[in-house]
C-alpha positions in Angstrom: 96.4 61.9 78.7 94.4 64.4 76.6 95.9 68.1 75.5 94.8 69.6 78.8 96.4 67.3 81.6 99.3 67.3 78.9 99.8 71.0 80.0 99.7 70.6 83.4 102.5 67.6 83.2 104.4 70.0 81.0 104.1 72.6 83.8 105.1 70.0 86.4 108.2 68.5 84.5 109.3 72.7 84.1 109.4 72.6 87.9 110.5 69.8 88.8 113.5 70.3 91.4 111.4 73.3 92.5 107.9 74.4 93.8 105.9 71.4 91.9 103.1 71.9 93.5 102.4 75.2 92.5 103.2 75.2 88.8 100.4 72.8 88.7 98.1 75.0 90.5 99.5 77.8 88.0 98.6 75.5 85.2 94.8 74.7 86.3 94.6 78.6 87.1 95.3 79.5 83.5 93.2 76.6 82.2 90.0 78.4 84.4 91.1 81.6 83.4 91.0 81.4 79.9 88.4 78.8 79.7 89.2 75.6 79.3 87.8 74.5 82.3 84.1 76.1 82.9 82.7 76.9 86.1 81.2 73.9 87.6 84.2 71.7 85.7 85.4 68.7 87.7 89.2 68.2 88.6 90.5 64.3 88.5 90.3 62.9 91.7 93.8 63.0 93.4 95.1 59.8 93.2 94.3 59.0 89.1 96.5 62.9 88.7 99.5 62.2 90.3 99.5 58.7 89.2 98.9 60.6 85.8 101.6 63.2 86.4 103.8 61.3 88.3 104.3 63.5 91.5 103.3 62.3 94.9 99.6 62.6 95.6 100.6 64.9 98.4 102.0 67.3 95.3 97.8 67.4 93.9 96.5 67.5 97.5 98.6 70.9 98.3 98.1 72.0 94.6 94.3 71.8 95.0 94.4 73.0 98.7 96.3 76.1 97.1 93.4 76.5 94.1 90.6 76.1 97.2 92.1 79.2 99.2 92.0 81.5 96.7 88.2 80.7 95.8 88.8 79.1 92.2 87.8 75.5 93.2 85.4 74.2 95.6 85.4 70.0 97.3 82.2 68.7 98.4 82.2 65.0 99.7 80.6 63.1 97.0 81.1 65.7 94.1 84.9 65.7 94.5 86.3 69.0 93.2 85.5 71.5 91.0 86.1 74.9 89.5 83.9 77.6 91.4 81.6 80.1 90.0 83.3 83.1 88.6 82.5 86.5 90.2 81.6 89.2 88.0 81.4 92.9 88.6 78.5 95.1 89.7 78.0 98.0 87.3 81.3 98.2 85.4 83.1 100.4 88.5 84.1 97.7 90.8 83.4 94.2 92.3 81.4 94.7 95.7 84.1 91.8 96.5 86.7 93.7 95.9 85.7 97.0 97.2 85.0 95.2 100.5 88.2 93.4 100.6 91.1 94.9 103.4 93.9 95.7 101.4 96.7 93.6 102.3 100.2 95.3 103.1 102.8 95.1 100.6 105.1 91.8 100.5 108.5 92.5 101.7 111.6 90.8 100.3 112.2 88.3 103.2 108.2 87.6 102.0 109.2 87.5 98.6 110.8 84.1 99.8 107.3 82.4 100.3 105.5 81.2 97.1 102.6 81.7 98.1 102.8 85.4 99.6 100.4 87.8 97.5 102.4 90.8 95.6 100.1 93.5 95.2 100.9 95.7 91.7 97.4 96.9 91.6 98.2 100.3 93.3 100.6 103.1 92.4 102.7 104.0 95.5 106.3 104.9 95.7 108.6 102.1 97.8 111.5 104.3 99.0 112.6 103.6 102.2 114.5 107.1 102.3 111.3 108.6 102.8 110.6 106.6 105.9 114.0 107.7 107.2 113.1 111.6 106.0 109.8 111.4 108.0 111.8 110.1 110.9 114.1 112.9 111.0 111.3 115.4 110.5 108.9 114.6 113.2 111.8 114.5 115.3 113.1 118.4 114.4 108.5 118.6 114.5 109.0 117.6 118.0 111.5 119.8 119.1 110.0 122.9 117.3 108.7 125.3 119.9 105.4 126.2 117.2 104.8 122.5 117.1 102.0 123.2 119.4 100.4 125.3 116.5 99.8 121.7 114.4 97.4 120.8 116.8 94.7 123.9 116.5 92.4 124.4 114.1 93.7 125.9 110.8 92.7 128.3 108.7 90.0 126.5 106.3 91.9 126.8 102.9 95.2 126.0 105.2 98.0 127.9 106.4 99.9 130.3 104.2 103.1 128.5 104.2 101.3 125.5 103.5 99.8 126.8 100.7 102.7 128.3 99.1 104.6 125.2 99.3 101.6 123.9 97.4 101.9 126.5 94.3 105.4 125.7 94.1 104.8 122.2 94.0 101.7 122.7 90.8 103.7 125.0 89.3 105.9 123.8 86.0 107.2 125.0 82.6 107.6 128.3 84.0 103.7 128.9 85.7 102.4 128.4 89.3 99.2 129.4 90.4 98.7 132.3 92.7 98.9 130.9 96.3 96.0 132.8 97.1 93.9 130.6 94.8 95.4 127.3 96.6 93.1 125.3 98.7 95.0 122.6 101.3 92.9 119.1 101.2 93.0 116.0 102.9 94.7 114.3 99.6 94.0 114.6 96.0 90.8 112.4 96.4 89.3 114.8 98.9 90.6 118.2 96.1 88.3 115.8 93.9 85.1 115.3 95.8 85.4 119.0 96.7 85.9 120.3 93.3 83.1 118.0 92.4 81.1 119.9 94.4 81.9 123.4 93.2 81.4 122.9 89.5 78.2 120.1 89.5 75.5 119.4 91.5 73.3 115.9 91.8 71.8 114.7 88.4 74.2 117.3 86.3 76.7 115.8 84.1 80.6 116.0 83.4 82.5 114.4 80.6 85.7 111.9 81.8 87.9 109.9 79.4 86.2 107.0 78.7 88.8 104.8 80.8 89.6 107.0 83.9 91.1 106.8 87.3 88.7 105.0 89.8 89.1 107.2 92.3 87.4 109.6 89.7 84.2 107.3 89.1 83.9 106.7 92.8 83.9 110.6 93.8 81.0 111.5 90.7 79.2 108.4 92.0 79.5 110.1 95.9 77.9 113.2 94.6 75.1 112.0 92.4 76.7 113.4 89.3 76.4 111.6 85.5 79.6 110.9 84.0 79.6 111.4 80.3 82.4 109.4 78.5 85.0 110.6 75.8 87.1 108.6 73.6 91.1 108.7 73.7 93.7 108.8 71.9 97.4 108.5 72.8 97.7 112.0 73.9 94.5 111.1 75.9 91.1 113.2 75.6 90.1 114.2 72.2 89.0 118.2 72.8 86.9 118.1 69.9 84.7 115.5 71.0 84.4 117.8 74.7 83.3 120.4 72.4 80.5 118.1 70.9 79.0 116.7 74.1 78.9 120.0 75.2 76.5 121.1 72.0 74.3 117.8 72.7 73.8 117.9 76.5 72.9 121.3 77.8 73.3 120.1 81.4 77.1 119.5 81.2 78.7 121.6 83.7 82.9 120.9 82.7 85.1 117.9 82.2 87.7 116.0 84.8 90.9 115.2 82.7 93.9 113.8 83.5 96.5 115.3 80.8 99.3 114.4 82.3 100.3 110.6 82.3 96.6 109.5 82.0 95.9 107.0 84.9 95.5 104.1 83.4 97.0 104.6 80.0 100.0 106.9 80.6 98.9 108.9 77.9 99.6 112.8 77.9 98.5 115.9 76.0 101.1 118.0 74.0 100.9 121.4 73.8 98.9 122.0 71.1 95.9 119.3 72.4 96.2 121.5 76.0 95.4 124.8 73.8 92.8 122.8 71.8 91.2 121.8 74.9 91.4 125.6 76.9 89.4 126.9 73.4 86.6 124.1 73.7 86.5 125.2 78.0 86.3 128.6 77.3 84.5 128.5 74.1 81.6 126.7 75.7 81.9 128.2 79.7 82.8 124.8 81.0 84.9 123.9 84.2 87.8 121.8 83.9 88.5 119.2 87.1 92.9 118.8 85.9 94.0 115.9 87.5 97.6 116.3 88.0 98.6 114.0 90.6 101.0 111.9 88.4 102.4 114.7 86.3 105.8 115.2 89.4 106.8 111.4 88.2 107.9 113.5 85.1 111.1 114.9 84.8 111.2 118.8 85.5 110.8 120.6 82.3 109.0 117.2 80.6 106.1 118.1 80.3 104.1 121.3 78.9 102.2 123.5 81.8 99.0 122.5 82.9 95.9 123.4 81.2 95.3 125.7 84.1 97.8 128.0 83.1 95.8 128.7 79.8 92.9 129.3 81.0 92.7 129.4 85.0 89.6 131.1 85.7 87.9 127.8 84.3 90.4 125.1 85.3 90.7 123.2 89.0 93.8 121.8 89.1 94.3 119.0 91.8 98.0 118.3 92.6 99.5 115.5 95.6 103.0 114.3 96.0 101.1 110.8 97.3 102.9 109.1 93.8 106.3 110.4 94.7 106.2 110.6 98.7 103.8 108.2 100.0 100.1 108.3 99.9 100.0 108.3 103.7 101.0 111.8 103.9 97.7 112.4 103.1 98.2 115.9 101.4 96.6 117.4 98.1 96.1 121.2 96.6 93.2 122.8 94.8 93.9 125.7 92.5 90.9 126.7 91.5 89.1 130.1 90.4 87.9 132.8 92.6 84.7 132.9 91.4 84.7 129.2 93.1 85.2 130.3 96.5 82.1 130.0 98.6 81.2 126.8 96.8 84.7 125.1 97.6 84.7 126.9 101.3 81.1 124.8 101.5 82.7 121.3 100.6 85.6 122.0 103.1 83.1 122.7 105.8 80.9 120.2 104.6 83.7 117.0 104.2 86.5 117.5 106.6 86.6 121.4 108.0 90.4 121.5 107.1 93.2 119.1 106.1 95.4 117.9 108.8 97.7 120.3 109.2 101.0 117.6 110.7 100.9 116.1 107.3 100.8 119.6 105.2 103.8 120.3 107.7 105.9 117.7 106.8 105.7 118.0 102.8 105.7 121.6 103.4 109.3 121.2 104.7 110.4 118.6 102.4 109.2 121.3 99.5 111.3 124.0 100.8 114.9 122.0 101.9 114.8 119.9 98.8 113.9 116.6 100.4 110.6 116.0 98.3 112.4 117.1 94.3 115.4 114.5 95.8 112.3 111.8 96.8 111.1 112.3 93.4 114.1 111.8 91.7 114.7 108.6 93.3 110.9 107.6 92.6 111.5 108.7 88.7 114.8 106.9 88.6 113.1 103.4 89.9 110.0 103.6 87.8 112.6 103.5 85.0 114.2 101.2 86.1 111.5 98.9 87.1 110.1 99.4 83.4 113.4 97.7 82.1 113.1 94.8 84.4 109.4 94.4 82.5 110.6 94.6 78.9 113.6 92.1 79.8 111.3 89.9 82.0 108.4 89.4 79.6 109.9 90.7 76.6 107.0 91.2 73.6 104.3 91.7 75.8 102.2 94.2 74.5 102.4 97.3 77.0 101.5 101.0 76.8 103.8 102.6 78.8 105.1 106.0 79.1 108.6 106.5 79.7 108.1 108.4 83.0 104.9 106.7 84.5 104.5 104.5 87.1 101.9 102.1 86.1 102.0 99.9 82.8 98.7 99.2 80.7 98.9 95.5 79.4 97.1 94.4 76.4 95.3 91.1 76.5 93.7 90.7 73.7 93.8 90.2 69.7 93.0 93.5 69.2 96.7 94.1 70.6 97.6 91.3 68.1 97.4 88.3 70.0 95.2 85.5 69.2 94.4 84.8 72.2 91.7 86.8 74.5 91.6 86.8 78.2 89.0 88.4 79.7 90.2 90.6 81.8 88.4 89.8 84.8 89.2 86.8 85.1 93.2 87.6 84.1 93.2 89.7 87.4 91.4 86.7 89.5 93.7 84.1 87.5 96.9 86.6 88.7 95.7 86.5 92.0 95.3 83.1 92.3 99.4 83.1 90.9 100.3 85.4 93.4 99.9 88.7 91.8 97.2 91.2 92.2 96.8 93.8 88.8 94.2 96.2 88.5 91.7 95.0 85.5 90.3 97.0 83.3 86.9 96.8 84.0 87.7 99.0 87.4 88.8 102.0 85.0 85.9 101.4 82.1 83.2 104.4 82.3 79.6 103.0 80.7 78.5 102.4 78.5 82.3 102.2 76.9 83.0 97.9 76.4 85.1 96.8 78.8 88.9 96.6 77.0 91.2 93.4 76.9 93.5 95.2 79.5 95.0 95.2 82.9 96.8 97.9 84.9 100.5 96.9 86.6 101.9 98.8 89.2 105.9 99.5 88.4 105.9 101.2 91.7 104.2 98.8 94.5 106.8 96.5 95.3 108.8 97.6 98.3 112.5 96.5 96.1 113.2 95.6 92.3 113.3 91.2 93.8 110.1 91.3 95.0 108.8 93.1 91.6 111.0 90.6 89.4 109.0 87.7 91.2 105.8 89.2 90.7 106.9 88.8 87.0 107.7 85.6 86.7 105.0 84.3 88.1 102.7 86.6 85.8 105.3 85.2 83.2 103.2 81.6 83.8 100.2 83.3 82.6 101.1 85.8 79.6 103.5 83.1 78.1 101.3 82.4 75.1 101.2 86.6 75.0 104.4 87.2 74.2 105.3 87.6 70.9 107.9 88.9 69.5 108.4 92.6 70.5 105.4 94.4 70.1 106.2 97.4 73.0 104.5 100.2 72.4 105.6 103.3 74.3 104.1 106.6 74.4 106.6 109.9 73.8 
């Protein structure tokens, strides 16, 4: 048997007792995933495996079944089976396949039970089940209320007063909070996004993002028409002084969208003095700033500086949600963002969705004001923590950039991390699939022309209860195995 089926009977004799079958699958996955077995590659034929392995040829035929339905293998009579081609991304955003996929709801714990359910750790949403029972009791005191009636008229474009008051409290931190007057009511921080978009760039202009950046970002500049210009980071995230560079090279660069607050996807976050730095550059050379701050309430209070907004907020949009600590259903974000703005950002309103749903705005409004979203928070902070101990124990060594408070981990898989080994990281995220696991790869956050890092994203957040996240490790265990080394964590302060 040569070094390559002497893997797979390793893998089998690990399992043996257990779910056979699929640690042979997992075995053959990692094999196509990191190369060993090239597209077009032929499997043995059935029988000579198991005979080889010594498991029943059942054991191959449901191992290979399992390799056929997640699209890694294909069997044509006559050509027996074979690895399939691998699928590659369009223009370094995402793959059409995967944009076009339905995402699948989240595995439950009686789920969890199944080997071969999918656990999806590619998206960052909270998995309290105390919120579902807050939003029970609150559309029940919503349908009792005698203004109830009001949630169903149209709404003041910018939204109503209480809604956005609740929305300055909620932006405000380290002793700032923007004016209510200057708060906008969206449809979510994605809509705040295309809408600021709108107000500071028009089609063909350009703005600078960090070089790896939220998707959501890329997709909402690639809506409008407008040229994203990349910048390098650092571990406090966006280097100012390279801003203030691009700005003196391109004169058609209207202002920057940042995240410096627990950077999606490297955690990263500004300290003070990079947040000054970067207000000088802004209003140095008359640039907007887009402030993401949709993952800065996963913080503790007082953890983190103001937002750049409070230096400089005649420049600075600051787009705020509670989707990371309340649920992204809610469907509720804020734009604080500078009068001078104000016909521009009543336009994109008009223009994209009139006004933001006012039940939603209702129901985090109320939670703001009795203390049922800071408690929801809490609870989301406390088992993002939590979660992130389950990863050091569970694949201890891995190399991870992680931030004590966020809720998304940024694996390194590469030997520029210090491995020897390199897994593309397409193909890890098709190969995690294939295990049962579905990461976010790097490729999704990469803005051209920056190369595409050795890196994945892992949600610490998705699973609906710490089993069902510990099982999505050890099956992601199979494939980082020859990763882990010894400790090589490497958080962010």
């Amino acid at each position: 048997m040569d070094a390559l089926h002497e893997g797979w009977r390793q893998a089998v004799e690990a399992a043996r007792g257990g779910a056979v079958y699929r640690a042979l699958a997992d075995a053959i996955v990692a094999d196509i995933a990191a190369g060993r077995l090239a597209p077009g590659a032929a499997l043995p034929p059935q029988r000579r495996l198991a005979w080889g392995l010594g498991v029943a040829i059942a054991t191959v035929t449901r191992a290979y079944d399992e390799l056929s339905a997640r699209g890694l293998v294909t069997a044509e009579v006559g050509r027996g089976t074979r690895v399939g081609r691998r699928r590659r991304a369009d223009d370094g955003v995402i793959a059409p396949r995967e944009a076009a996929r339905p995402r699948r709801r989240r595995e439950t714990s009686a789920e969890a039970e199944d080997e071969t359910a999918l656990i999806d750790l590619s998206l960052a949403q909270p998995a309290d089940p105390a919120a579902a029972a807050a939003l029970s009791r609150t559309l029940a005191a919503l349908a009792a209320a005698p203004q109830a009636a009001e949630l169903l008229a149209y709404q003041p474009a910018r939204g109503a007063a209480r809604h956005r008051a609740a929305g300055a409290a909620w932006l405000g931190r380290a002793g700032w909070s923007p004016d209510p007057a200057r708060v906008t009511v969206t449809a979510g921080a994605q809509h705040a996004l295309v809408v600021a978009l709108a107000a500071i760039a028009a089609t063909g202009e350009a703005v600078a993002v960090e070089g790896l950046a939220n998707p959501s970002i890329l997709a909402a500049a690639r809506f409008r028409g407008i040229r994203l210009k990349p910048l390098p980071i650092d571990a406090e995230g966006a280097d100012p002084a390279a801003l203030d560079r691009l700005a003196a090279e391109d004169g058609r660069l209207r202002g920057a969208i940042l995240s410096p607050s627990l950077h999606n996807p490297t955690g990263a976050s500004m300290g003070p003095a990079r947040r000054a730095d970067l207000a000088h550059v802004i209003a140095r050379r008359g640039l907007f700033l887009i402030e993401d701050d949709v993952h800065a309430p996963l913080a503790p209070p007082a953890a983190l500086p103001a937002p750049v907004a409070a230096l400089c907020p005649d420049q600075v949009l600051l787009v705020g949600s509670p989707s990371k600590v309340l649920g992204p259903g809610l469907r509720v974000g804020w734009l604080a963002a500078p009068a001078a703005l104000d016909d521009r950002i009543a336009a994109a309103l008009w223009a994209s969705a009139w006004m933001a749903p006012p039940l939603g705005a209702e129901i985090v409004t109320r939670w703001i004001d009795d203390g049922t979203a800071e408690t929801l928070a809490a609870a989301a902070r406390a088992a993002n923590l939590r979660r992130r101990a389950l990863l050091d124990q569970r694949l201890p060594g891995l190399d991870l950039t992680l931030a004590p408070a966020c809720a998304h981990a940024w694996i390194g898989l590469g030997p520029d991390r210090g491995h020897d080994r390199v897994w593309d990281p397409d193909r890890f995220a098709e190969a995690a699939e294939a295990a049962g696991v579905r990461v976010a790869p790097a490729r999704a956050f990469t803005v051209p022309p920056v190369p595409v890092p050795a890196a994945a994203r892992l949600s610490l957040a998705a699973a609906p209860d710490d089993a069902v996240f510990l099982k999505a490790l050890d099956r992601l265990a199979r494939l980082l195995d020859p990763l882990v080394t010894p400790s090589s964590l490497r958080p962010i302060a």
